[in-house]
N, C-alpha and C positions, 0 to 999 in steps of 0.2 A: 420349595423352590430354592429358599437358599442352601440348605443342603448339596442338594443337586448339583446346584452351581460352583459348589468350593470344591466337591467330589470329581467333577470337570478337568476344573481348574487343577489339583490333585494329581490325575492320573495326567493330562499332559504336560507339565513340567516334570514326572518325573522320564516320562518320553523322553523328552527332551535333552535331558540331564544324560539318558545313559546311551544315548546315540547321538550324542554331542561329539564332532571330530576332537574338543575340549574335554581334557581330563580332570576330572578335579580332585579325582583320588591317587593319594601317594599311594608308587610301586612299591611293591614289598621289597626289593633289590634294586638299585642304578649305582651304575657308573660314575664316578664324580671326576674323577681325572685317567684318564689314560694317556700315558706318554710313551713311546718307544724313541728310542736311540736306537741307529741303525749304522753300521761302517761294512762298506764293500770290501772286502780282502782282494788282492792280487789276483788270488785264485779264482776268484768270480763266488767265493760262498759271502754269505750276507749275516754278518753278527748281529744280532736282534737281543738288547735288554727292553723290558718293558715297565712301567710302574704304572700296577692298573689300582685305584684307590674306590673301593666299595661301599655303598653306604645301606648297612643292613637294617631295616624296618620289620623283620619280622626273626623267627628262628631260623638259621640255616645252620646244616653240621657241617659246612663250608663252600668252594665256589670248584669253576673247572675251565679253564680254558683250550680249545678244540683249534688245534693249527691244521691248516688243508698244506698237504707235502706236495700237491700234482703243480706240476713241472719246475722240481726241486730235485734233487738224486739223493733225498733226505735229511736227516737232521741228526746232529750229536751237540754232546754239552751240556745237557739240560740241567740246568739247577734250578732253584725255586728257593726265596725266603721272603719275610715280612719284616717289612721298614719300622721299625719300633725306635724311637725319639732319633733315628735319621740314622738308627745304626742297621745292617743285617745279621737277622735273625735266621740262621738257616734251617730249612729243614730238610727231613732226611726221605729219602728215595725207599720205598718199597713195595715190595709184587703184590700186595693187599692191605686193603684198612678197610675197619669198618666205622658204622656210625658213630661218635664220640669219640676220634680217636683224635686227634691235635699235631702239630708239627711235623708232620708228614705229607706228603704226597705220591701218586701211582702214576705213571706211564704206561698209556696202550694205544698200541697203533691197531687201527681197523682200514685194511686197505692205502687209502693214501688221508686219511685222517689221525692226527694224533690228537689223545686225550689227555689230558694232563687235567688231576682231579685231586684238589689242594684240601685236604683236612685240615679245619679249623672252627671250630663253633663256635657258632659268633649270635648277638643277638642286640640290636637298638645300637649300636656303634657302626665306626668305620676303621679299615682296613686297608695298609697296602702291601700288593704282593710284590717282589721284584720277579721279575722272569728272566732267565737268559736260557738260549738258546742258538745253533750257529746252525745256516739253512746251507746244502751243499749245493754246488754249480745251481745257484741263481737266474746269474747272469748270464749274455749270451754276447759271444761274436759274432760277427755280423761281416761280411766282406769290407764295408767302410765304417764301420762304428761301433760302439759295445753299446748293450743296452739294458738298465737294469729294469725290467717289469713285472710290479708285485701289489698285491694285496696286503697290504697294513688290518684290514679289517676285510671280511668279506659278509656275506647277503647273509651267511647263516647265522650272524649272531645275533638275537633276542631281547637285549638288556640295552634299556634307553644310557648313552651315555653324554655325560653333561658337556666337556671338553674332550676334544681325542689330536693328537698333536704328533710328529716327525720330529723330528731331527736327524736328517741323513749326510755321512761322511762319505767322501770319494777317497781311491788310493790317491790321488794327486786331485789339483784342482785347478783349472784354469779358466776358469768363470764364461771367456768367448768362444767356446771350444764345447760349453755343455748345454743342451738344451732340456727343458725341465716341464713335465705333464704332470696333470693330475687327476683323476677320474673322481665322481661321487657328488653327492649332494651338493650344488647350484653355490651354497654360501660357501664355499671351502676355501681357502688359500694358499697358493702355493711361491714360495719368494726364496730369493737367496739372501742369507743371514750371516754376515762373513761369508768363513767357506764350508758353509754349511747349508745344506737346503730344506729348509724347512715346509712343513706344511702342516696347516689346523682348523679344525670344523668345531663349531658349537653346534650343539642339540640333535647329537645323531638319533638316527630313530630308529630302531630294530627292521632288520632286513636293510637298509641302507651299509653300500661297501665303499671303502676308501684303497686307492688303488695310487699309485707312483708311478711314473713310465719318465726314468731318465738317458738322455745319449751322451756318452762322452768316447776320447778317442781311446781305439783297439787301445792301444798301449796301457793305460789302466790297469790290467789284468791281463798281464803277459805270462800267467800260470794257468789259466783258462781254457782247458779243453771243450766246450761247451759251445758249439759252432750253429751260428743262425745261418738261415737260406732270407733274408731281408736285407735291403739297404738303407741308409741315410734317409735317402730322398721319397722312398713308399711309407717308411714311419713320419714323413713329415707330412705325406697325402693323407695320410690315415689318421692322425689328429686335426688335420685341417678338419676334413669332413665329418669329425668327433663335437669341433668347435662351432661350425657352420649348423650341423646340427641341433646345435644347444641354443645358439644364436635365433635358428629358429622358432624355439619351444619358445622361447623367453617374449616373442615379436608375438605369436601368435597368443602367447598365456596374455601380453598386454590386450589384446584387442578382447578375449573372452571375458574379460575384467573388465572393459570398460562395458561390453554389451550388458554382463547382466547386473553392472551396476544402474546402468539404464534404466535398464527392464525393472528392478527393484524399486528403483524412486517412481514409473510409472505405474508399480502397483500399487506404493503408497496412496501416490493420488486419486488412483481408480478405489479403494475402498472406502473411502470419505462418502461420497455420492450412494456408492453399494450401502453403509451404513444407513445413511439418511435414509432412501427406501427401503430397507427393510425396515427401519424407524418405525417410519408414517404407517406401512401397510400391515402391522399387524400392535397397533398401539390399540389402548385398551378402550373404548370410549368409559366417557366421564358418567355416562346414565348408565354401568351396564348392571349396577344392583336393584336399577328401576322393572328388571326385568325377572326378578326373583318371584315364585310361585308359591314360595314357601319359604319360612323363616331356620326351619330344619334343616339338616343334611338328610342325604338320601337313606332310603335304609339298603345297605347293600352289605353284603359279608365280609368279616372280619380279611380274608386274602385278597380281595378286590380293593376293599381300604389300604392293605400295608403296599399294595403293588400301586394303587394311584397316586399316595402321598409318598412315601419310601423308593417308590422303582423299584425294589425287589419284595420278592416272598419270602419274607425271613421265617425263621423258626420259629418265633413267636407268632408269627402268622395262621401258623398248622396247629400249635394250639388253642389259640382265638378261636379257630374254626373247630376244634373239637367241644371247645367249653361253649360253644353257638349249638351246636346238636346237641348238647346236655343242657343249656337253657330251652330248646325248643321241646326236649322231651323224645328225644331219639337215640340215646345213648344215658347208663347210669356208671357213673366212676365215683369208686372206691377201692380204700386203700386196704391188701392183702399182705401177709409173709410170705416174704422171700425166702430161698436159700439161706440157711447157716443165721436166720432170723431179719436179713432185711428186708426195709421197706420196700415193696413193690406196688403196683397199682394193676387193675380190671374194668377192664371197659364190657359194659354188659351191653348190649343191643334189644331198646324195644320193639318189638315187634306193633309197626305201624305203618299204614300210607302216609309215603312222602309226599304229600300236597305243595307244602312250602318250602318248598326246596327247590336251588337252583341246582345247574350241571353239575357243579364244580363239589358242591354238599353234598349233594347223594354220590360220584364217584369215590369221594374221601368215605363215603361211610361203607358204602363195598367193600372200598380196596383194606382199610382197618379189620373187616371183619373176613375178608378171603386170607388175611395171615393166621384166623383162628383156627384151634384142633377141634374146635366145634363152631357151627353158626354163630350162636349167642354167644358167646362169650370169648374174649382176650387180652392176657397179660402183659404189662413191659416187657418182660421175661420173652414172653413168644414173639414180639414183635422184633427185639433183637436176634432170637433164634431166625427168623424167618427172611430178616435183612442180610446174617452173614450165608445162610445154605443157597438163598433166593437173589442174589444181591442184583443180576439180569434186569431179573423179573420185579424186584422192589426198585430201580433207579428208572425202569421203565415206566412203572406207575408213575411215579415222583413227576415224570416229565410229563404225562398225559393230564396230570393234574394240573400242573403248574397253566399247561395251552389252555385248558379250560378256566383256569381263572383268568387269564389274559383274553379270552373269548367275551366271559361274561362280562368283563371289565367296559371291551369294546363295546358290547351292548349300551353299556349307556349312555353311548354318544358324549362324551368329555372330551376328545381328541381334535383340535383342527386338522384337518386332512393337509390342505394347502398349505399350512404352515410346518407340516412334517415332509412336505415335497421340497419345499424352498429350504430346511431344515439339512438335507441332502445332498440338496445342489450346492448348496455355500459351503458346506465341510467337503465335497472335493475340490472345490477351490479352492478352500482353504489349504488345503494338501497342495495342489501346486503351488502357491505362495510360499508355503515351507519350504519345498521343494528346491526352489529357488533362491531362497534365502540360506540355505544350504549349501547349494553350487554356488553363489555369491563368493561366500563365508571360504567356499575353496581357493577360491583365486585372491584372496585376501583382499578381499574388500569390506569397510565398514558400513557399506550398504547394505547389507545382509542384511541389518540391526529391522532396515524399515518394512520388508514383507513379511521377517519372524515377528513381528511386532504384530502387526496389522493381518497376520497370518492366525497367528493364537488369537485373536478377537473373534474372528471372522471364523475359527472354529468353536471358539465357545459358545459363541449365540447359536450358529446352525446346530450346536447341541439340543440349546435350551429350546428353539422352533419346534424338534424331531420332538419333546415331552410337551409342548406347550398349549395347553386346554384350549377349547373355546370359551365363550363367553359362559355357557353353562357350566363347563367344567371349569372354568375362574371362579363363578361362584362356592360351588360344592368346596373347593381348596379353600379358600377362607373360611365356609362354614368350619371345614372339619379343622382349621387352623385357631380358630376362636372355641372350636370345644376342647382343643389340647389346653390352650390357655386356661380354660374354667375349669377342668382338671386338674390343672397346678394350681390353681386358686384354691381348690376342697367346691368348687361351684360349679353349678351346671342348670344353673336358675332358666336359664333362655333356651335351654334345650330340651325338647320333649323324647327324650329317649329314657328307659327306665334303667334304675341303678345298675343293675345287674348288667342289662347288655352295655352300659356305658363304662363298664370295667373292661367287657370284651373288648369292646372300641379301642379302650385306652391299651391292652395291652398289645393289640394287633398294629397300632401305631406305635411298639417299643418306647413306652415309658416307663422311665427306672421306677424300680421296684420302692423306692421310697415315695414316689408321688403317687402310685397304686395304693400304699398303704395308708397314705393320706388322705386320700378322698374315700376309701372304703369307712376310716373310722370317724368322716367327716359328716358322713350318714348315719352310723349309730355303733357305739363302740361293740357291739356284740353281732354287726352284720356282719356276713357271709355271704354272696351269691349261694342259691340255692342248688344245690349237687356238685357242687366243683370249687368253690369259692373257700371251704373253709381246709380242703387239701392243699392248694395254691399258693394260699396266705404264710402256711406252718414251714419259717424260715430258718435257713441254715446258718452258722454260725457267720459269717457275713453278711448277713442281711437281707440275703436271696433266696429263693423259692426252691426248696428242696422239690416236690412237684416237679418242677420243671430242668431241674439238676437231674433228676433221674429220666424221666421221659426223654431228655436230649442227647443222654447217655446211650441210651435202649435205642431209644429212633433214628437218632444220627452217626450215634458214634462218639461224641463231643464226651471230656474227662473233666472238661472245666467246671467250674464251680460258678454261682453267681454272686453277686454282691446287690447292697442297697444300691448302688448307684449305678447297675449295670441294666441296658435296655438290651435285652439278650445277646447274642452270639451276630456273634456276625463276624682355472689357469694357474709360466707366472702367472699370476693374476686369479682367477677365479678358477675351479673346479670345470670341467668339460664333463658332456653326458657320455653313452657310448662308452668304452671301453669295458673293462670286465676280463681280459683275454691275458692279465697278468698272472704269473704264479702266484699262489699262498692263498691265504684266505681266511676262514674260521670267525671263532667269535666267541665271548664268555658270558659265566653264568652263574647262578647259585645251583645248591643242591641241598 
């Protein structure tokens, strides 16, 4: 059970963890500063320096930055260098470079996209590039106004960056004469700083664009061939309803935020009461050992043991159950040469009526001996031969067996039925709780904390219901809990199971190979299970069962080795929505 429970516990935190809209792993690449400096020319082209500072966490043979030209009449000037103690470092232009090549860079236009791909190898440091570059006819006239609208960053770039900032120059400046937009992520700011206009965002996030939309008068850029079909007065309709728009996300994201924080604190309190009954209605009663028929555990087989105590049929399981039909006397194993003189093994088939045998034991002894080149007899060797030609038809057995030990398992009534339906019901509720506390978590709210809370509980126990025995099988789990115990003790005084199958027991319930070796020589140092007991025992140089190092080899595929202690395998003002309709674009990267 406790197992179970941590195993649970286990696999949904790490859910959690990696479909958490929370990262907690540093990017191999970010941004730590991007700045551009921007001045409008006369002529309407738009001079763009940039200083993009990188902070590399892994190897890159350097970064790239990708300008979008569409509705620009393109670009000249390009330089490129690295700020080294505040000075430029230039580097040189050329028509190719390859991996590890340094102080260089390439230029290539594809369509209306230029590529600019900065060689520099870099590794565990940071890095800043300068950029300059000069974008032609920009800007546009307008019957009544000029107007500059551009993309500083656009949708396409990748790379989380930490700060990303303007500073834009006009040919002239008359502060009541210019009006000032800015598109992108809700926290943005855009202000006039002297006469200059600034704008800056923290924590951009890949696919997020930052965009500029300013008006000043024609005169400006009285060299400007670059003529709009827009006026004054429909660029100021078209941010209204940019602003109004956002105005409403923002009214409406309040109201979604307060609903599911609502909804969140009334799920808290609705699983308080859910808890309690589920409590009361499947709590253990106080007499239910009064109802024991037997001081033993059941005798059921080594697979039906590793899959009621464990939940799965582990390797060691398939062994148990081979060295069960060699203690019943239906199989003889011993050890053969191999190839080039290794050790291998042979399973010989007595020929007998299966009387005492359940499904699950006689399909396993079929399916072992239909990989043989004869009835009676099969080697490691064949059984690996017959897994990689047969592989179909060997994972199809695998699986016909496994339902037949989970058939025979069911037979013996250890499962509460009702508690595996309520088991059910409460882990999709528990999903919607998540769920919720998820969408909470979106609109930013700390309420979230109380349905993930109360969400994970509420799936863990519907776990435990869906395995959780009845009163009979509560019992058999302590028996078989108290014979692991007396195992690890070298004792098994209280249990009436004989030496031999109480090694089976123990290994089908993966107990490390040192408490196996303890209790075997706790019974007499020259014991051995009879036909199988003293191949099992002859250990590899870790401490672990060459036996079973080779058969998991042959049968599974498995290279590993075992050890003593191994139990097998197993605006001004804020930022506006809308807009997008600026020239430029792009965004950078490692490579």
């Amino acid at each position: 059970m406790k197992k179970r429970f941590l195993l649970s516990v286990l696999i949904l935190f790490t859910a959690i963890i990696l479909f958490s809209p929370i990262s907690f792993a540093q990017d191999d690449l970010n941004i730590n500063r991007w700045l551009v400096d921007g001045t409008l020319l006369k002529s309407g082209d738009l001079k763009i320096s940039e200083d993009i500072t990188f902070n590399f966490n892994d190897d890159f043979n350097g970064v790239y930055r990708d300008i979008i030209l569409k509705g620009t009449d393109g670009v000249k000037d390009v330089s490129i260098s690295e700020m080294i103690d505040g000075k430029e470092v230039l580097y040189k232009q050329v028509k190719d470079a390859k991996k590890g090549d340094r102080d260089k860079f390439t230029s290539y236009i594809d369509g209306s996209n230029l590529e600019l791909k900065i060689f520099s190898p870099s590794k565990d440091e940071s890095k800043t590039f300068r950029l300059k570059y000069t974008l032609k006819n920009v800007a546009l006239k307008h019957s009544d106004t000029g107007e500059l609208y551009y993309k500083f960053l656009g949708k396409e770039n990748e790379t989380h960056i930490d700060y990303f900032s303007v500073n834009l120059h006009l040919p002239q400046f008359e502060k009541e004469k210019i009006k000032i937009f800015a598109h992108g992520p809700q926290e943005g700011k855009i202000y006039f700083s002297d006469e200059t206009i600034k704008s800056e965002v923290t924590d951009v996030e890949g696919g997020e664009f930052i965009e500029n939309r300013i008006l000043f008068p024609r005169e400006y850029i009285p060299l400007s061939e670059n003529i709009g079909e827009k006026n004054f007065n429909s660029i100021l309709k078209e941010e209204k309803a940019f602003a109004q728009k956002v105005e409403k996300e923002i009214e409406e994201k309040a109201k979604r935020k307060d609903l599911f924080s609502k909804i969140s604190i009334y799920l808290g309190v609705l699983a308080a009461p859910l808890f309690m009954l589920l409590f009361y209605k499947f709590r253990r009663n106080e007499d239910v050992f009064e109802k024991m028929t037997s001081p033993y555990p059941d005798d059921i087989t080594p697979a039906e043991l590793s899959l009621f105590m464990n939940k799965v049929i582990s390797p060691r399981a398939f062994l148990a159950s081979l060295f069960q039909l060699s203690y019943k006397g239906y199989i003889d194993i011993k050890e053969i040469e191999g190839d080039k003189g290794s050790k291998e093994y042979e399973f010989k088939r007595i020929q007998k009526t299966p009387k005492d045998l359940k499904a699950n034991e006689v399909f396993l002894l079929d399916w072992i001996f239909d990989s043989a080149q004869n009835d009676n007899t099969v080697t490691t060797l064949e059984l690996e031969e017959y897994r990689n030609k047969n592989s179909t038809m060997f994972y199809r057995s695998q699986t016909q067996w496994n339902k037949l030990v989970r058939e025979d398992l069911k037979s013996q009534d250890y499962y509460d039925p009702l508690a595996k339906k309520w088991g059910v019901s409460i882990i999709v509720l528990s999903l919607i709780w998540i769920v919720i506390a998820i969408i909470t978590f979106v609109f930013e709210s700390v309420y979230g904390l109380v349905p993930l809370v109360t969400g994970i509980g509420i799936l863990i126990y519907g776990i435990v219901l869906i395995y959780s025995p009845n009163e009979r099988g509560y019992i058999q789990a302590n028996l078989w809990n108290d014979f692991k115990d007396q195992i690890q003790k070298k004792s098994k005084k209280n249990i009436d199971i004989s030496d031999d199958k109480a090694l089976i027991y123990a290994i089908a319930l993966d107990l490390p190979m040192k408490n196996l070796n303890s209790f075997r020589n706790s019974v007499g140092n020259e014991y051995y299970p009879l036909g199988w007991g003293y191949l099992f025992f002859l250990t590899n140089k870790s401490g672990g069962s060459q036996f079973e190092d080779k058969f998991t080899n042959r049968f599974y595929g498995y290279a590993e080795n075992s050890s003593s202690g191994s139990s097998g395998f197993g605006g001004g003002g804020g930022f506006t929505g809308g807009g997008g309709g600026g020239a430029g674009g792009g965004g950078a990267g490692g490579f």
